[in-house]
C-alpha positions as CSV (number, residue, x, y, z in Angstrom):
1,X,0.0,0.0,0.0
2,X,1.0,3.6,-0.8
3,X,1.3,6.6,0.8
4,X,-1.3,7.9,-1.3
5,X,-3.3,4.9,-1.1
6,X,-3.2,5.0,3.1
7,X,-4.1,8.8,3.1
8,X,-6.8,8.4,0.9
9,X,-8.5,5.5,3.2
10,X,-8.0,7.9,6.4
11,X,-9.7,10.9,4.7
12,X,-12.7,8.7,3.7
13,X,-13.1,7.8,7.6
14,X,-12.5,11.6,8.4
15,X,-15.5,12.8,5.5
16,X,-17.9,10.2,6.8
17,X,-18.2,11.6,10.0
18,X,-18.6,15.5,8.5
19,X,-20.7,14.3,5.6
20,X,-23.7,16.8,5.8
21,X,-27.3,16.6,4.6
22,X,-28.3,19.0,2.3
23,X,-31.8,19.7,-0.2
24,X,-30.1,19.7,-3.8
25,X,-32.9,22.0,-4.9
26,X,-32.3,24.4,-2.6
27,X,-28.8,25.2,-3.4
28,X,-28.5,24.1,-7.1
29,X,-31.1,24.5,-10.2
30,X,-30.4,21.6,-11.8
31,X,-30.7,22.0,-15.9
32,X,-30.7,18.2,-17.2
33,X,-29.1,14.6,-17.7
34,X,-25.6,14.2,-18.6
35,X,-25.5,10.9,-18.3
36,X,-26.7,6.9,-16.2
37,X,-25.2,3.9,-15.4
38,X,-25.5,1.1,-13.0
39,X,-24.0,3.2,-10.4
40,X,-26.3,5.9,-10.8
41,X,-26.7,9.4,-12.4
42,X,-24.9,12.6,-13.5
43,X,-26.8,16.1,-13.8
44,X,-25.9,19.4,-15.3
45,X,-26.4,21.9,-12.4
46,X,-25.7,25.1,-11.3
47,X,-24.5,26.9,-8.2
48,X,-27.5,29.1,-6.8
49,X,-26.0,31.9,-5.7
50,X,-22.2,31.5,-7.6
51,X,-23.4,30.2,-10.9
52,X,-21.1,27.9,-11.2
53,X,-21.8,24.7,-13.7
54,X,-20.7,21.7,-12.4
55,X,-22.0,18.1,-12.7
56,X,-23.4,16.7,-9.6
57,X,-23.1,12.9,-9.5
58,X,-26.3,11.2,-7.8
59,X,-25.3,7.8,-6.0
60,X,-28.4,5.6,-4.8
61,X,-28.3,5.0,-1.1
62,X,-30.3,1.7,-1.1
63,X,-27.4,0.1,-3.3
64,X,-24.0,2.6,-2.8
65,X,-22.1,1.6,0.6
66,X,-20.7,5.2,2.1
67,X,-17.3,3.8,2.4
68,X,-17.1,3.4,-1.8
69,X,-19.2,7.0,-1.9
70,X,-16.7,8.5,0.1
71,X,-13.3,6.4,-2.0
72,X,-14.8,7.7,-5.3
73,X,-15.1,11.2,-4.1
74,X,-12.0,11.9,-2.2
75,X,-9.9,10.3,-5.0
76,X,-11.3,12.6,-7.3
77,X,-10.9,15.7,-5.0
78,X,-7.6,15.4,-3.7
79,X,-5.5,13.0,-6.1
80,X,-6.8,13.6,-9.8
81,X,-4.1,16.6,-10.1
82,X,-3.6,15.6,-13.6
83,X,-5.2,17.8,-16.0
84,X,-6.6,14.8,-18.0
85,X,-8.3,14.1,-14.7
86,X,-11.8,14.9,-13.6
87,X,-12.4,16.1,-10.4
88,X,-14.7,16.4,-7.8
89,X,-15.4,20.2,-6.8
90,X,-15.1,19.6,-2.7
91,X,-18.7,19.4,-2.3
92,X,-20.3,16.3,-1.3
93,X,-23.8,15.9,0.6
94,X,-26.6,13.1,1.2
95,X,-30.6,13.2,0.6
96,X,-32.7,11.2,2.1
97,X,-32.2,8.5,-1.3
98,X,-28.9,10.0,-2.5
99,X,-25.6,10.5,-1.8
100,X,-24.1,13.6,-4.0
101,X,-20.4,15.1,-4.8
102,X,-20.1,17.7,-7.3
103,X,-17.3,17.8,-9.9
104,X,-16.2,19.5,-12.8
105,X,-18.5,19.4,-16.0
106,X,-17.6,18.4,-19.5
107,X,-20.2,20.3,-21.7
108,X,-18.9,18.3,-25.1
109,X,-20.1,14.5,-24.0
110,X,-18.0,11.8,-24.2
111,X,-16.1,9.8,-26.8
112,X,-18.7,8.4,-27.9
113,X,-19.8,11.6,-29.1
114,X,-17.1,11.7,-31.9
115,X,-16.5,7.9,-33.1
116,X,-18.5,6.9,-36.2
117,X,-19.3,3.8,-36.6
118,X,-17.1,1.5,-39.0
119,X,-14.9,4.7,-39.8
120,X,-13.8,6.2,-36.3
121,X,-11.7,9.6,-35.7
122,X,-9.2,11.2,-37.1
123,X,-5.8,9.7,-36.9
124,X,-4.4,12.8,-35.3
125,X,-7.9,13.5,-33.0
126,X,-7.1,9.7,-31.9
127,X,-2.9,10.4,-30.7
128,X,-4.2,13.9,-28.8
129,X,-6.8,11.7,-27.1
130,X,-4.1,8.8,-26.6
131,X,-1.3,11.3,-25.1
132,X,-3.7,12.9,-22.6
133,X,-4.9,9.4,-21.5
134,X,-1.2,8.3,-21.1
135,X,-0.7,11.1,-18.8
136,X,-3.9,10.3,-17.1
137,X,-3.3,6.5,-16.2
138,X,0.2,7.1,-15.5
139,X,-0.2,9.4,-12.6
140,X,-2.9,6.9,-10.8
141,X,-0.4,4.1,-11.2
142,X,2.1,6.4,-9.8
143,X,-0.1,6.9,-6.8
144,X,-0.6,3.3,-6.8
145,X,-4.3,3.3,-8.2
146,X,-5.5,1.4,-11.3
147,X,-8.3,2.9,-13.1
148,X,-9.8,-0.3,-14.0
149,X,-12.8,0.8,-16.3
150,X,-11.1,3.0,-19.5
151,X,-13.5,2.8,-22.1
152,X,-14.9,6.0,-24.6
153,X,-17.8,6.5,-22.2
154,X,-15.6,7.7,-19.3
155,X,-13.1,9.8,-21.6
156,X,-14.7,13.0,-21.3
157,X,-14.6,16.1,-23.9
158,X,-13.5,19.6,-22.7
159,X,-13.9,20.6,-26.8
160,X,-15.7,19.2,-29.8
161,X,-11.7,18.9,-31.1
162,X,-10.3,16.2,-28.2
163,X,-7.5,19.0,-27.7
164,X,-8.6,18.5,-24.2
165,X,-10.0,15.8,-22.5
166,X,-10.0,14.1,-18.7
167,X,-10.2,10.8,-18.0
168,X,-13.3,9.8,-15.0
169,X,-15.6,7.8,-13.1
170,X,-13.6,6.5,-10.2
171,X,-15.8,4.3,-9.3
172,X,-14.2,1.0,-10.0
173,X,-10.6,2.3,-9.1
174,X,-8.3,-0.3,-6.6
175,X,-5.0,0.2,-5.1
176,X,-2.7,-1.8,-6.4
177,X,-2.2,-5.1,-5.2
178,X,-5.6,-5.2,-3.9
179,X,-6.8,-9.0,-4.0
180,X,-10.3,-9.0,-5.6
181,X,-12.4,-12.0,-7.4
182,X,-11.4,-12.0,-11.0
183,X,-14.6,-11.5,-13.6
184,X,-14.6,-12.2,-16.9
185,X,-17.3,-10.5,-18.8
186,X,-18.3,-11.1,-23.0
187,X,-15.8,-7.9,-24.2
188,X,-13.2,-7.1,-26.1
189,X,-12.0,-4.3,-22.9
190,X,-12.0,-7.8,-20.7
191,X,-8.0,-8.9,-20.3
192,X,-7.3,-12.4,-21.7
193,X,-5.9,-12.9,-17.5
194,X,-9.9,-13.0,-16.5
195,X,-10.7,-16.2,-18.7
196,X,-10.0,-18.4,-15.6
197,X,-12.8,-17.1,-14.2
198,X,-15.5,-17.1,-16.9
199,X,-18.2,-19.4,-16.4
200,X,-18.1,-18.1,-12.2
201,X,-21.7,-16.4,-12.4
202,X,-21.6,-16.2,-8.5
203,X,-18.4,-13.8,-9.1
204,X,-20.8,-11.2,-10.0
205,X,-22.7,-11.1,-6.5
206,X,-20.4,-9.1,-3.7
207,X,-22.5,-8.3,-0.9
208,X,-20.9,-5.6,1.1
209,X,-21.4,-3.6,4.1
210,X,-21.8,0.2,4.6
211,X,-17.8,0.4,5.4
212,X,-17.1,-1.6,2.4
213,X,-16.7,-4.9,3.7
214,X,-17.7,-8.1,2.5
215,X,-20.3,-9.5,4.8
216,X,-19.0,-12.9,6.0
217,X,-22.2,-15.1,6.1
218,X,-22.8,-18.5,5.0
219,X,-23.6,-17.8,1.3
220,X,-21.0,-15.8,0.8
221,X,-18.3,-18.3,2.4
222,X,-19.5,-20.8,-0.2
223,X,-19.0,-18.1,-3.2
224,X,-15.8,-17.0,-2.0
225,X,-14.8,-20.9,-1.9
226,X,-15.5,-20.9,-5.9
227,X,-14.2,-17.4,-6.3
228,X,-10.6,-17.1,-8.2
229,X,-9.2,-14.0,-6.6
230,X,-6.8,-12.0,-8.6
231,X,-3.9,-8.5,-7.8
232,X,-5.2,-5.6,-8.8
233,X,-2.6,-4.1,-11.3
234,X,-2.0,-1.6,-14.2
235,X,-1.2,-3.9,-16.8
236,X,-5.2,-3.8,-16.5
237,X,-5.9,-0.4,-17.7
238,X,-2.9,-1.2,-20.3
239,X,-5.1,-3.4,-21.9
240,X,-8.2,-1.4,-22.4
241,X,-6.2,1.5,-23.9
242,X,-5.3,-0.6,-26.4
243,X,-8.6,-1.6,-27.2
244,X,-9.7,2.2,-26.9
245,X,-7.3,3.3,-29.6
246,X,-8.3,1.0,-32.2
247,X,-12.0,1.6,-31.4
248,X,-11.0,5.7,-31.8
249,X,-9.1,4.5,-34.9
250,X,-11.6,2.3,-37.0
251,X,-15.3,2.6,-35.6
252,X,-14.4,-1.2,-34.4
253,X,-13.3,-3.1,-31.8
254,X,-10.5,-6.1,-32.8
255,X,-12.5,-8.8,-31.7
256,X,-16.1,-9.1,-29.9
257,X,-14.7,-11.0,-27.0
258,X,-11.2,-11.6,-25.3
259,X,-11.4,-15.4,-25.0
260,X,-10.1,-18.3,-26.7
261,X,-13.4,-19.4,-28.4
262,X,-13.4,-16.6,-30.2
263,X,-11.6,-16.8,-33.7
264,X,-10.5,-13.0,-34.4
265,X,-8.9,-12.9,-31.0
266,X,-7.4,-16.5,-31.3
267,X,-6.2,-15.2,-35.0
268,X,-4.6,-12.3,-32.8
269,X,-3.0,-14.6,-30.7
270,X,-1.3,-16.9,-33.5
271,X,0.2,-13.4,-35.4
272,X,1.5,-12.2,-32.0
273,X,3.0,-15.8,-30.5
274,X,5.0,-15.8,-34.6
275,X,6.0,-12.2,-34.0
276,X,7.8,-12.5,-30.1
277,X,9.0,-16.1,-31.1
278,X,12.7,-16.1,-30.5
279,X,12.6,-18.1,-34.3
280,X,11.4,-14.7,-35.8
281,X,14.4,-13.3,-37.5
282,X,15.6,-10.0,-35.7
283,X,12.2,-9.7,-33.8
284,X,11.4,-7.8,-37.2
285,X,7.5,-6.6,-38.0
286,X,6.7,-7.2,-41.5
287,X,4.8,-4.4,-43.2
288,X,0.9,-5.4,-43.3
289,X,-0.5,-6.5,-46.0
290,X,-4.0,-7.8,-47.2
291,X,-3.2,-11.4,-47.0
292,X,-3.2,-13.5,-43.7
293,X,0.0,-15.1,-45.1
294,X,2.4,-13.4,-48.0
295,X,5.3,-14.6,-49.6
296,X,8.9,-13.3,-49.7
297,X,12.3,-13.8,-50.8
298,X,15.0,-15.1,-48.5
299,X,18.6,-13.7,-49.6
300,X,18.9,-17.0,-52.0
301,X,16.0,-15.6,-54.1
302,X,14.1,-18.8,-52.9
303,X,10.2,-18.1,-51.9
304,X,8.7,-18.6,-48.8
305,X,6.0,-18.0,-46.3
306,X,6.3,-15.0,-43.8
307,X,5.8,-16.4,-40.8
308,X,5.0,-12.6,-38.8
309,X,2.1,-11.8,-41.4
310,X,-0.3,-9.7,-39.7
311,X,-3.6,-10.5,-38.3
312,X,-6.5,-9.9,-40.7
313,X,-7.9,-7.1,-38.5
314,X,-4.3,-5.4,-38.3
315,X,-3.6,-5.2,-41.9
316,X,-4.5,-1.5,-41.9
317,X,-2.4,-0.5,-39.8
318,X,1.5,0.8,-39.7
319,X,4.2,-1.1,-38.7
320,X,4.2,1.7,-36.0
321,X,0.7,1.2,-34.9
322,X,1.2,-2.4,-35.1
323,X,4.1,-2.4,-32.6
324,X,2.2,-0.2,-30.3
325,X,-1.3,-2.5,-30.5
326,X,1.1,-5.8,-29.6
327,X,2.8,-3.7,-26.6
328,X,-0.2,-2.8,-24.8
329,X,-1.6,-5.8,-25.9
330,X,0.2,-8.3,-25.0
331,X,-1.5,-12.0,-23.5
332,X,0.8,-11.7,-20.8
333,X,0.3,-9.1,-18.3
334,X,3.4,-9.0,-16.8
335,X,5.3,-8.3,-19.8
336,X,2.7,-6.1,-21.4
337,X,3.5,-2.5,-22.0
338,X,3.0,0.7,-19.6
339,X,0.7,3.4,-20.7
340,X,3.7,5.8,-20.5
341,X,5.4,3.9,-22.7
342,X,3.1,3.7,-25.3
343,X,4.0,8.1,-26.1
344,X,6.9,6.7,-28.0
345,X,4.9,5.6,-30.5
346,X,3.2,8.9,-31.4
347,X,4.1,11.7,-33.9
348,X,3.8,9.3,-37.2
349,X,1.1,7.8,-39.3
350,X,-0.5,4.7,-37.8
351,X,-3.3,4.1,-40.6
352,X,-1.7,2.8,-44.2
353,X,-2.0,5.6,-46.7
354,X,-5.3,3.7,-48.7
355,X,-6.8,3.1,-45.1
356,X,-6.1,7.2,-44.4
357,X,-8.0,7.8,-47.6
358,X,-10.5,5.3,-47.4
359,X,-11.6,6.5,-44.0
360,X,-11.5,10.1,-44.6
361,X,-14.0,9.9,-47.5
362,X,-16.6,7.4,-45.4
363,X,-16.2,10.5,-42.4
364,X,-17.2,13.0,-45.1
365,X,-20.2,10.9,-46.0
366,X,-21.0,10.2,-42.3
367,X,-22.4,13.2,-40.2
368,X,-21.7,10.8,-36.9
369,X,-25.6,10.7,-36.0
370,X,-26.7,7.8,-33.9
371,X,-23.2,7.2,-33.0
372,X,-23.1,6.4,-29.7
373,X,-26.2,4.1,-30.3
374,X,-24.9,1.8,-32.7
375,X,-21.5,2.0,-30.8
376,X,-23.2,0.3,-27.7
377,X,-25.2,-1.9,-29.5
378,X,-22.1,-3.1,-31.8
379,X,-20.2,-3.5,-28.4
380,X,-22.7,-5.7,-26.4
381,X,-21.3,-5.2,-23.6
382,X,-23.1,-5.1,-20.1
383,X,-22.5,-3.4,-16.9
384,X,-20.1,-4.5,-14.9
């Protein structure tokens, strides 16, 4: 455990015993949705008597424990320093059925907001978003969180450009090191690490108390007996920006699901195993090309197979993009790369010239309406 990570606990204990009851009406006007999940809802607002906007975050009592209330808030008050980091505006209250924290608003939506469909952003819209994030995740990690749920609906917009956006919603956030049942959910943002677990339903049912506690009765002693528990850790949130940047980059996601059933990731797989085999001449990357499997010239002028073709859904990619997709995607977490590390691979092309083209006429014919519906839906992914 961290410094940061011990401080943050004692404040939480501190702000539960000063956590006041206020009427929301009273003190804000509140204007309209920003946006719902499982956890709850976000609302537009504005100070009464400052006029301040700010987003005020609604959790449900009857199924939010204060303890996690109190983690999500203080994380994002005192330790999101980072610019690409939303934060929480040092108010936090409870209703009768709510507990509340204000934070800052982002007027422009989400990511979601600005990737078509089977075409995606702009190349250089994509590496502004990808720097910021990198920024983002490596100052939790150096804190010693891990975000644990990066995906385009908690990258918020500051501008309808991406010059500036912030990473948020805490709400799944872990020290590191933290030992937690593993889940594997039906995903592409799911790590190939959680497939041990998949087929655990009762992995999904963690009943906790109001300090954040798992209760320790009889049922949940059997679950925990079937439970495979996992270390939190950032190779986690490595992952999912991987998976992030080629959804930014195409409209798509790589494969519908990270497990080994699934033939686009399994295809994945095979290309990377071939390209970090020692047997691989050099460790070279071939340039994609459209075929699964292409045939060269060895130094003897005699034909044969390339053995590091490219994955089918790679093949549009540079051999710079490529590189950076099998870093931070890499089947084995301890070896996969660090979000900081990904930066070196930004500044040149990572679509192939065709794909650049190709994509920037389909974004001309595409206005980006119903985007974030047929995202979701092409996803199928639920909560977690």
């Amino acid at each position: 455990m961290t410094a940061a990570t011990k401080l943050l606990e004692e404040m939480c204990h501190l702000t539960a015993q000063s956590l006041t009851a206020m009427d929301t009406s009273e003190h804000f006007e509140v204007l309209k949705l920003l946006g719902e999940g499982s956890f709850g809802k976000v609302m537009l607002a504005v100070h009464r008597k400052r006029g301040t906007p700010m987003a005020l975050k609604f959790f449900p009592r009857d199924s939010t424990s204060l303890f996690s209330f109190l983690m999500e808030y203080n994380l994002s008050l005192s330790f999101c320093t980072h610019p690409s980091l939303t934060r929480a505006l040092g108010i936090a209250y409870s209703t009768p059925s709510h507990y509340i924290f204000a934070q800052q608003a982002s007027l422009f939506g989400d990511l979601f907001d600005v990737i078509t469909p089977e075409v995606g952003m702009e190349e250089g819209c994509c590496q502004r978003v990808v720097s910021q994030l990198c920024g983002a995740l490596s100052h939790l990690h150096s804190l010693g969180f891990v975000h644990r749920d990066v995906k385009p609906e908690n990258v918020f917009l500051c501008d309808s450009a991406c010059r500036w956006v912030k990473l948020g919603d805490f709400g799944m956030v872990k020290a590191r090191g933290t030992r937690i049942p593993e889940v594997w959910y039906s995903s592409p943002y799911c790590t190939p690490e959680a497939e041990i677990a998949r087929g655990n339903e009762d992995s999904w049912r963690t009943p906790y108390d109001e300090n954040g506690n798992c209760k320790k009765d009889e049922d949940t002693k059997k679950i925990e007996k079937q439970r495979v528990w996992a270390s939190v850790e950032p190779s986690t949130d490595s992952w999912a920006l991987g998976i992030l940047t080629y959804a930014m980059l195409t409209g798509s996601h790589p494969w519908a699901e990270t497990a080994s059933n699934c033939c686009s990731y399994m295809k994945y797989r095979d290309w990377f195993d071939i390209a970090k085999s020692p047997n691989n001449e050099l460790g070279m990357w071939t340039e994609p090309q459209t075929e699964s499997t292409v045939k060269t010239t060895d130094l003897n002028g005699n034909g044969h197979k390339d053995r590091s073709a490219v994955a089918p859904q790679f093949v549009c990619f540079t051999q710079l993009a490529c590189s950076f997709f099998q870093s931070l995607l890499d089947p084995r977490p301890q070896l996969r790369g660090r979000p900081e590390d990904a930066l070196s691979y930004l500044g040149d092309h990572w679509l192939m010239e065709n794909e650049r083209m190709r994509l920037e006429k389909e974004r001309k014919k595409n206005t980006g309406k119903n985007a974030i519906k047929s995202m979701k839906e092409m996803e199928g992914r639920g909560e977690r």
